[in-house]
KENUSE-565439 format. One line per 2 residues: number of its first residue (from 1); their letters; for each residue x, y, z of C-alpha. Coordinates in pm, 1 decimal. Each point is the difference from the previous one (the first is absolute). Layout:
N
NUM	a	X/Y/Z  ...
# end
This chain:
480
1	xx	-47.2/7275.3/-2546.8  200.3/-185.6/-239.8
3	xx	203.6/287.5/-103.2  44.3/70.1/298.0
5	xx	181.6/-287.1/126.1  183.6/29.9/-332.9
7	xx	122.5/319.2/81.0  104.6/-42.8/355.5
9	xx	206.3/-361.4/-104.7  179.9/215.4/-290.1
11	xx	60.8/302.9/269.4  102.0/-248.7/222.5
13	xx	233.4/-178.6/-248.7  148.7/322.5/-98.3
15	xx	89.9/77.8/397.4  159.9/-352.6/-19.4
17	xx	215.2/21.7/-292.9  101.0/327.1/89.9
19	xx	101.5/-118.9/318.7  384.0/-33.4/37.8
21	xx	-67.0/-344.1/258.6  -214.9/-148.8/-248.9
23	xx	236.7/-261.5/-162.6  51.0/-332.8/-75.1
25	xx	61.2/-74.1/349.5  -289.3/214.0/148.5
27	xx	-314.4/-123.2/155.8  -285.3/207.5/156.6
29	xx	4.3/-58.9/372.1  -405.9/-109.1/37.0
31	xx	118.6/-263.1/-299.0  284.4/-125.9/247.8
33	xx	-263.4/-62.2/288.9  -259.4/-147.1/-258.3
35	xx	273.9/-290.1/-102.8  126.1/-17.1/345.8
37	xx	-386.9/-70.8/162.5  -35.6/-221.6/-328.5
39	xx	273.0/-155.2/43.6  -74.0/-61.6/413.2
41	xx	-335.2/-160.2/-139.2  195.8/-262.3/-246.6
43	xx	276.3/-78.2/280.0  -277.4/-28.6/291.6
45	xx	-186.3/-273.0/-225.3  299.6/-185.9/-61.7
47	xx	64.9/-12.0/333.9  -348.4/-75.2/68.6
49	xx	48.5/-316.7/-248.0  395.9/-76.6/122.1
51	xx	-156.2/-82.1/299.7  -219.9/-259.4/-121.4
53	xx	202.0/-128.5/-208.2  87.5/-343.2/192.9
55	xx	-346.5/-32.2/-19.5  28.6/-83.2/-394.0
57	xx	174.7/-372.8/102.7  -50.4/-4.4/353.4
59	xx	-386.2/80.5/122.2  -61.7/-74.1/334.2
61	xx	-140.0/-331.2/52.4  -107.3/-43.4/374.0
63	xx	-386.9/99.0/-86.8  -184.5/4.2/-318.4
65	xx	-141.8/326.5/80.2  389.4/149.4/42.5
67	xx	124.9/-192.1/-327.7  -322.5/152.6/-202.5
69	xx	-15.4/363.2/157.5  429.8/51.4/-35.7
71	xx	-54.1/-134.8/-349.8  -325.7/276.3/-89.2
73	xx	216.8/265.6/156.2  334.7/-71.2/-166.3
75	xx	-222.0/-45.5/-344.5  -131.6/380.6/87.4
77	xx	293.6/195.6/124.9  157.5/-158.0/-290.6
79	xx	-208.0/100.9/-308.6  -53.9/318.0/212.2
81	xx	398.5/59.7/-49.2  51.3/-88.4/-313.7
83	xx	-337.8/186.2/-137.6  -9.4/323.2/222.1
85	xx	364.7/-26.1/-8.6  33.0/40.3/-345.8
87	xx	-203.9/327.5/-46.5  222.6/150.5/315.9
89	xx	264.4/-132.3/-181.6  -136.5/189.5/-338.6
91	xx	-37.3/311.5/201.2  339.3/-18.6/167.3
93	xx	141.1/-13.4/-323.6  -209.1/287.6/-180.0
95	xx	87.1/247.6/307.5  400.1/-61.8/-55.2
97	xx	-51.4/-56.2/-420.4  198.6/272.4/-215.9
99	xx	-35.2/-118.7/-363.2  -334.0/-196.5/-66.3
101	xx	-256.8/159.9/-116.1  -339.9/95.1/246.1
103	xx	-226.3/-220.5/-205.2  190.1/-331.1/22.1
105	xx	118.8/68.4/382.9  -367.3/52.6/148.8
107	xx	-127.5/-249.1/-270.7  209.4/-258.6/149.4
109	xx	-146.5/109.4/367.2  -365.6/-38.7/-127.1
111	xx	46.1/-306.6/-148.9  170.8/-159.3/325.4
113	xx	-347.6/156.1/170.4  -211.1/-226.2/-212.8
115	xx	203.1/-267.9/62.9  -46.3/38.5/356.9
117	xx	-412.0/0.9/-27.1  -63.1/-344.4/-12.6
119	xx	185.3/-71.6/367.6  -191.8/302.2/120.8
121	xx	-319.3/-147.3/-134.9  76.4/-371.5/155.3
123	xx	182.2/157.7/338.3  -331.8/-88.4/207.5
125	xx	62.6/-348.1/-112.8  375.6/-19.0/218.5
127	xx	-221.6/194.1/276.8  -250.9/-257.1/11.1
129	xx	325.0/-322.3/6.2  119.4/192.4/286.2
131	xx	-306.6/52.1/182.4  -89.9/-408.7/-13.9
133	xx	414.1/-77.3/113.4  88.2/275.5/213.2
135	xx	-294.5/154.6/185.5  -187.2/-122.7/308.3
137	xx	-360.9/-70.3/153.8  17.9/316.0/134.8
139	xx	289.9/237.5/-202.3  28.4/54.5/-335.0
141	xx	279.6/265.0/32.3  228.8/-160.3/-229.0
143	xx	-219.6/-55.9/-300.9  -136.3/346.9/65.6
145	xx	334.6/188.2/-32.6  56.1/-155.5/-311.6
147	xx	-320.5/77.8/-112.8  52.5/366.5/81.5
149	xx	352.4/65.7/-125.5  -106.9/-192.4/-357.0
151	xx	-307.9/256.4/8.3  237.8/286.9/59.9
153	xx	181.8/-155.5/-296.8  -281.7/52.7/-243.5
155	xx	-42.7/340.7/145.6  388.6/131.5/-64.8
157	xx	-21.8/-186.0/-349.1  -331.3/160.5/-65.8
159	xx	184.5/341.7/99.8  283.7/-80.4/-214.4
161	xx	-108.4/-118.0/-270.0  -232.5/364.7/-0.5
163	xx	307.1/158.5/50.0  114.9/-148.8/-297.1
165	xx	-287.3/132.9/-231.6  42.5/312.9/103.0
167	xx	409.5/-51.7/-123.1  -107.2/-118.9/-344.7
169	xx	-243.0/295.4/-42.6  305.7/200.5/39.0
171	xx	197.1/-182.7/-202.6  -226.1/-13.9/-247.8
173	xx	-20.7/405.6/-8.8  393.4/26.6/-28.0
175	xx	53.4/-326.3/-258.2  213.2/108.2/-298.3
177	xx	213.1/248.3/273.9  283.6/-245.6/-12.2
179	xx	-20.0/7.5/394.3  215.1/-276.2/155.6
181	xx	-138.8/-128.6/340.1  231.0/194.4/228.1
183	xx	-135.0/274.0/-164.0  -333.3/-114.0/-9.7
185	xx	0.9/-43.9/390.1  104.0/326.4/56.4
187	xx	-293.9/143.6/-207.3  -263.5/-193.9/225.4
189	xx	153.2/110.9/295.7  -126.7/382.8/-82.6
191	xx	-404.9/-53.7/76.9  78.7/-307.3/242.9
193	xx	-71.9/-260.4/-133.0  357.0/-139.6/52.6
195	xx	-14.0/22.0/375.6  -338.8/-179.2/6.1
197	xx	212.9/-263.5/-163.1  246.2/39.7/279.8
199	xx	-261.3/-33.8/258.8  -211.2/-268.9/-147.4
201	xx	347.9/-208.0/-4.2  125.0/87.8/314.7
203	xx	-348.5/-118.1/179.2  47.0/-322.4/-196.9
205	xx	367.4/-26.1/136.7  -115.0/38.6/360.5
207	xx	-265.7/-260.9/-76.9  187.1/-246.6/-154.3
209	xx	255.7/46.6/327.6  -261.2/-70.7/198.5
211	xx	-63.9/-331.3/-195.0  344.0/-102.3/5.8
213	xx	41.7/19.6/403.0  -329.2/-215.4/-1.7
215	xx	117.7/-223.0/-219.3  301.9/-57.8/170.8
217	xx	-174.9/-19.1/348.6  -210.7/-247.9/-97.1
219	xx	228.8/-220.1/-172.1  182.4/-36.4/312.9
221	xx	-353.3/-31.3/162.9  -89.1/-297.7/-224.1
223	xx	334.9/-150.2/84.5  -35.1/33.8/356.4
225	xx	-365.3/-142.9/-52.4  142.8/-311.7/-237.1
227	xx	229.7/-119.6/259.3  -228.4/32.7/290.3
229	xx	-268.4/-211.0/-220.9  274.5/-246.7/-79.9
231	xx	79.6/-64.3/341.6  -372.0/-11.7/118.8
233	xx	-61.8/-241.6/-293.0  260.4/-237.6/140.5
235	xx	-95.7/23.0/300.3  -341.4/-39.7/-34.4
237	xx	61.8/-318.4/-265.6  211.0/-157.2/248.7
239	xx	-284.7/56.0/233.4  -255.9/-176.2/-207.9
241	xx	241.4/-260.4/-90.8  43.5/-88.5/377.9
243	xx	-430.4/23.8/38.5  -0.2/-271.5/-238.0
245	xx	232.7/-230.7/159.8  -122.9/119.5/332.2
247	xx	-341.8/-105.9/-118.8  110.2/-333.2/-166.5
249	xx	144.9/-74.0/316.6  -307.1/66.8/184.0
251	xx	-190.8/-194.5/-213.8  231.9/-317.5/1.7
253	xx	-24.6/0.8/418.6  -316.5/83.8/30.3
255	xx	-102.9/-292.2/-229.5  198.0/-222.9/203.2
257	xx	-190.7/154.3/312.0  -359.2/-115.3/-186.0
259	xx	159.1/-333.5/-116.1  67.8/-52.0/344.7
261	xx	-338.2/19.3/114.1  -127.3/-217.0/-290.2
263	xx	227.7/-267.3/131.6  -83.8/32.9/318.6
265	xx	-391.8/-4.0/-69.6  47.7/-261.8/-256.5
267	xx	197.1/-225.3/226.5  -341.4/51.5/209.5
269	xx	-233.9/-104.6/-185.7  206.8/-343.7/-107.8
271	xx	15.9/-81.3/358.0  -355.3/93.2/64.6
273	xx	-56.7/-273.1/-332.7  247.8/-187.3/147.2
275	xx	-179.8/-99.6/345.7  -334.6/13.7/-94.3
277	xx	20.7/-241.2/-249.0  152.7/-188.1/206.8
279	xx	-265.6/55.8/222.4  -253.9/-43.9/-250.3
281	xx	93.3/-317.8/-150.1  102.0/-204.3/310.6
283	xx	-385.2/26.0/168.2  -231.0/147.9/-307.7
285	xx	-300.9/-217.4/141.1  27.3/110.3/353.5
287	xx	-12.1/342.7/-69.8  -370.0/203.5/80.5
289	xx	-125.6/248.2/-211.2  123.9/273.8/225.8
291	xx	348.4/-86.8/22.6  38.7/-22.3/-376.4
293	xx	-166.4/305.3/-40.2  201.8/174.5/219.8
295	xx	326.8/-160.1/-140.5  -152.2/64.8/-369.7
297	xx	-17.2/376.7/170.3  378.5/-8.4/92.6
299	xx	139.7/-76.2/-346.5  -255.4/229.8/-209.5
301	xx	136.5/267.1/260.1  361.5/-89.9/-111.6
303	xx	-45.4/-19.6/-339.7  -203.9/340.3/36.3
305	xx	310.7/160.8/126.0  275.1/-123.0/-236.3
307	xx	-300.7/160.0/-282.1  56.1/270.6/167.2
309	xx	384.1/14.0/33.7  73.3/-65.8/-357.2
311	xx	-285.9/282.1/-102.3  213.6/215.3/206.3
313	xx	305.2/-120.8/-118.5  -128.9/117.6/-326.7
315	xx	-42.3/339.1/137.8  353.8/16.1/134.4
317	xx	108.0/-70.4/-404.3  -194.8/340.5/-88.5
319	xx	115.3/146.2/286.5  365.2/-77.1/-128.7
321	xx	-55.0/142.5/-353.6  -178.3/339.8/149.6
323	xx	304.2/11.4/223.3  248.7/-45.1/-288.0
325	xx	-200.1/304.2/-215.9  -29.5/238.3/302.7
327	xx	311.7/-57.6/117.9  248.2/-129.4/-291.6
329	xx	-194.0/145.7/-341.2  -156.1/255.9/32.1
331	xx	200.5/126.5/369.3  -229.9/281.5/75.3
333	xx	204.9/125.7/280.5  294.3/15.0/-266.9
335	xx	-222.4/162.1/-255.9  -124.4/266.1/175.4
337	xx	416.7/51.8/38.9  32.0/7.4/-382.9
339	xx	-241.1/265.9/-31.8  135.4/168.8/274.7
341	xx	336.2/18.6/-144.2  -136.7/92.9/-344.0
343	xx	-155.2/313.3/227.3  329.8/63.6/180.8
345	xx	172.1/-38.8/-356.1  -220.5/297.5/-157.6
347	xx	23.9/200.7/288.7  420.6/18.9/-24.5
349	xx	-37.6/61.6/-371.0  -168.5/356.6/116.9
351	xx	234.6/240.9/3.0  -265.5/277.6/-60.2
353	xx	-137.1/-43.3/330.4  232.9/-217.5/161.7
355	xx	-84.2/-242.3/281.8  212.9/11.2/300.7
357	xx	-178.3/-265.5/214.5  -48.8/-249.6/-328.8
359	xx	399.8/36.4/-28.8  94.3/-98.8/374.7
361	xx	-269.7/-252.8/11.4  212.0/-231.0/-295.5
363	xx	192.1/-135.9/280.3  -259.8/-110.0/241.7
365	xx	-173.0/-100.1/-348.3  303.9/-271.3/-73.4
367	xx	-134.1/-174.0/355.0  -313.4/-54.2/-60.8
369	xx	-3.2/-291.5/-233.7  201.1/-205.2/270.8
371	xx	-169.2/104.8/274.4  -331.9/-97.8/-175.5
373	xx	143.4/-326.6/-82.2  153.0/-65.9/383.8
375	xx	-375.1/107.5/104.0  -152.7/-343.2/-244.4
377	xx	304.0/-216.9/138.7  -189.2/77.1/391.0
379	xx	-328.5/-43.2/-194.8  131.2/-322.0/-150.6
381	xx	136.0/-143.5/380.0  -270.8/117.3/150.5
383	xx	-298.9/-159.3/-219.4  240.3/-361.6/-36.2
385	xx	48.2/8.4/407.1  -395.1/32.7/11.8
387	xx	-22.3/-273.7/-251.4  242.5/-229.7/175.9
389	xx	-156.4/38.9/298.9  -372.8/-70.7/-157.4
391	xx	162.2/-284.0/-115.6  159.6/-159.9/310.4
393	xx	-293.2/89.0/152.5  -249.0/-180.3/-203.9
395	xx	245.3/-292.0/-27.3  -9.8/-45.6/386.7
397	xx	-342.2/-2.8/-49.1  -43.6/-237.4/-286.8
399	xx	295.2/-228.6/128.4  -21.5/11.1/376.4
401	xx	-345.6/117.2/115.7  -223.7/-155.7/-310.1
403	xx	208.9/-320.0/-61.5  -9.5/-37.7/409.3
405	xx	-350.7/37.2/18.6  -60.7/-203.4/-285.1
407	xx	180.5/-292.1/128.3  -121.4/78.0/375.1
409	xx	-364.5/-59.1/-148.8  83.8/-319.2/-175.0
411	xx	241.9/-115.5/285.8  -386.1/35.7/233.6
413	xx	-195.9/-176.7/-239.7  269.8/-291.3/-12.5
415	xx	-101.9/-25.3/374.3  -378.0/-58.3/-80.6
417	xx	95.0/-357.9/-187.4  138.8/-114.6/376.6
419	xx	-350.8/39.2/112.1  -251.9/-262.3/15.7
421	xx	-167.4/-46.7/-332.1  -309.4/137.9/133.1
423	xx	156.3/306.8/148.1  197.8/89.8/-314.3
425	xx	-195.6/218.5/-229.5  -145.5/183.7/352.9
427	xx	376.5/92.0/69.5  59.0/97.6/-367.7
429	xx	-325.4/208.4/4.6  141.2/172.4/324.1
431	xx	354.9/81.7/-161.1  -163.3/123.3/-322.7
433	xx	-215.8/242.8/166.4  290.7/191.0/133.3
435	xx	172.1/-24.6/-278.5  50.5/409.3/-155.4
437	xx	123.3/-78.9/-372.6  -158.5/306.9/-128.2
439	xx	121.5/209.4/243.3  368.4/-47.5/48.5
441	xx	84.5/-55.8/-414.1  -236.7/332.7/25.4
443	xx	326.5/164.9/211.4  241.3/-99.8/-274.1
445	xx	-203.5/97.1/-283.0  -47.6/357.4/178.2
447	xx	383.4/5.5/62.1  67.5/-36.6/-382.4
449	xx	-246.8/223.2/-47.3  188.5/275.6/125.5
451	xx	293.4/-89.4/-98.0  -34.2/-46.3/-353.3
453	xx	-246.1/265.6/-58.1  48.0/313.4/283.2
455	xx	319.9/-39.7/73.5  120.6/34.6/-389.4
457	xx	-157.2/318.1/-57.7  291.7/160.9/235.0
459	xx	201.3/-27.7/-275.9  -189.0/155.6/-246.4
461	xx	-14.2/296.2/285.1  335.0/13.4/13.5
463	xx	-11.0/122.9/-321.1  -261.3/279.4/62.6
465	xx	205.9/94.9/272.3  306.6/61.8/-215.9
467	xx	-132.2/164.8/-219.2  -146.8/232.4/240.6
469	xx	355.2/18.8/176.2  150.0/117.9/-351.7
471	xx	-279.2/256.2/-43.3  97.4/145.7/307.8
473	xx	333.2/8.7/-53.7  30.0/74.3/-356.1
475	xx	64.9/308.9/-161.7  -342.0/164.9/-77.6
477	xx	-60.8/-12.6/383.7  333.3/128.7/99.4
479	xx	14.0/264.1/-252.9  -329.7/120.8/-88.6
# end
């Protein structure tokens, strides 16, 4: 077999020479297309890179997942054009060579091939980076192309580079000929071999065109998607900025609210202190057993309450600091925005199967951080005009109701000491006995009640309902 391939490159050499085109100048036409496809491979890559190239100084920056997944891909499509690009480049040059000699031309191709091995070897590695910045929940269409075209890589360097040792068998039969490459080229275009070189090349032009218009598309893709993240991140920052001093504002008149009632229930139970002992003191041996008791019943009832109202009062502090981390730190109805715009950011990045309803939803998306935070503001009034009102309420309880009954009760029993001596403890007995201590402080303490335990947890729906509101709104129900 040997000698024959020996004597079909001398017969063909012998056509060549003999040939009155063959010159300096000449060049076989299947040698023009293999440099031009080569060369279409080298300029596609560079164009593929070129269009990264910003990326070198100027990632995005918008989203962590944009920054790391332009990074992995400019890192790829660049050692892809300098590595694959410099056995096209080889190849280019062999097909168009006049004067080198076979050996050192195709050596030079070969050793640009096993140069190129380790980025095939590691090319799952860029696959897997753009998988974990670029892909969704539910499409992986970007990762995947780029795990098919670096697999159809292998495959035309696998071809090639068997193309290749079936050249240096050949040039191995015709060493010591004194064939230059021109020459050399013509010979392996007699059993084929030189338009399998032409085809192999050409497929790898068309693929590495294909690359380059992706490449391109989704740098403008990730651009698009960087400023919409940029703008959502401001918007939703200035968003959570405003929760907090919407909270903080909450929380400063809402305290006042409690204070209030504090005051009010405080001022209470000093003039409760405040006429009794009067009371007391003044006639402590007249007093029966019953009225004392009774009276003893009055301030334990009191004192009972302001328990109570401080416990509570205590309550209203936690309630504060679960209202500042729902609302302020950890902003769940602003999270869930976040990782919505993370989704919405991926989803523009796809130019493989692009999104039509992610890209017109960007402009409704810019709304929702505002209208989220307008939403807590109505929360906010809402819950501090309950609170207000609570307040007032149990004031004009404490204050007008309670301190008027109060005084009523001790105004009655001044009455008794007008009586006749004998007479006095039966009218005291009489007033006691209709006396309801338990009963009305029983109506404040139920008012409180309510307000500082059922009326607080609107708030914390509030939040629930937000974040419902921006599910429903958001982008994975609008664009499933």
């Amino acid at each position: 077999m040997a000698k024959a391939v020996v004597l079909l490159v001398l017969a063909a050499c012998s056509v060549v020479r003999g040939d009155p085109f063959f010159g300096n100048n000449y060049i076989l036409p299947q040698g023009a297309a293999l440099a031009r496809y080569a060369s279409e491979v080298v300029t596609n890559l560079n164009n593929a890179r070129n269009s990264l190239s910003s990326y070198v100084r100027y990632p995005p920056t918008a989203s962590p997942s944009l920054n790391q997944g332009a990074i992995a891909l400019r890192d790829y499509v660049g050692n892809v054009s300098l590595l694959a690009g410099n056995v096209y480049a080889e190849v280019s040059r062999a097909a168009t060579d006049r004067t080198t000699a076979p050996v050192v031309v195709f050596s030079k191709i070969s050793m640009r091939c096993n140069n190129l091995q380790p980025l095939l070897q590691n090319g799952s590695l860029y696959a897997e980076s753009l998988a974990a910045n670029f892909d969704t929940e539910a499409d992986n269409s970007t990762s995947t192309y780029f795990a098919a075209w670096h697999e159809n890589l292998i495959s035309e360097s696998l071809a090639l580079q068997k193309l290749l040792l079936n050249v240096s068998q050949v040039i191995d039969s015709v060493a010591g000929q004194g064939l230059n490459t021109q020459q050399f080229i013509a010979a392996l275009s007699v059993d084929g071999l030189l338009q399998d070189l032409v085809d192999a090349v050409q497929r790898s032009a068309a693929s590495s065109g294909h690359l380059s218009s992706t490449v391109s598309s989704l740098v403008g893709a990730i651009n698009t998607a960087n400023s919409f993240r940029s703008t959502a991140n401001s918007r939703i920052q200035s968003s959570r900025q405003s929760a907090v001093s919407t909270v903080n504002n909450y929380i400063t008149s809402s305290n006042a609210s409690f204070n209030s009632i504090l005051v009010a229930t405080d001022a209470l139970f000093n003039h409760l202190k405040t006429v009794n002992d009067s009371f007391v003191f003044r006639w402590p041996a007249l007093l029966s057993d019953r009225v004392e008791q009774k009276l003893d019943l009055l301030n334990r009832s009191i004192e009972s309450l302001i328990v109570n109202l401080h416990f509570r009062r205590n309550i209203v502090e936690m309630h504060y600091l679960v209202t500042r981390a729902v609302f302020a730190t950890e902003n769940e109805p602003q999270t869930y925005l976040e990782n919505e715009s993370e989704q919405l950011t991926r989803r523009l990045v796809n130019v493989i199967q692009p999104d039509g309803c992610a890209a017109n939803f960007r402009t409704q998306f810019w709304t929702l951080p505002g209208t989220v935070q307008s939403q807590l503001a109505q929360c906010v009034n809402s819950q501090l005009g309950l609170e207000r009102q609570g307040a007032s309420q149990v004031q004009s309880i404490a204050s007008n109701f309670l301190r008027g009954y109060v005084t009523a009760v001790y105004d009655s029993l001044e009455i008794c000491y007008s009586h006749p001596f004998e007479k006095m403890n039966d009218c005291l007995d009489e007033i006691v006995e209709t006396i309801d201590f338990g009963g009305k402080f029983f109506l404040l303490d139920t008012v409180t009640f309510y307000l500082f335990e059922q009326v607080q947890s609107e708030l914390i729906n509030c939040n629930s309902r937000l974040v419902k509101y921006v599910q429903n709104v958001g982008l994975r129900a609008n664009c499933q």
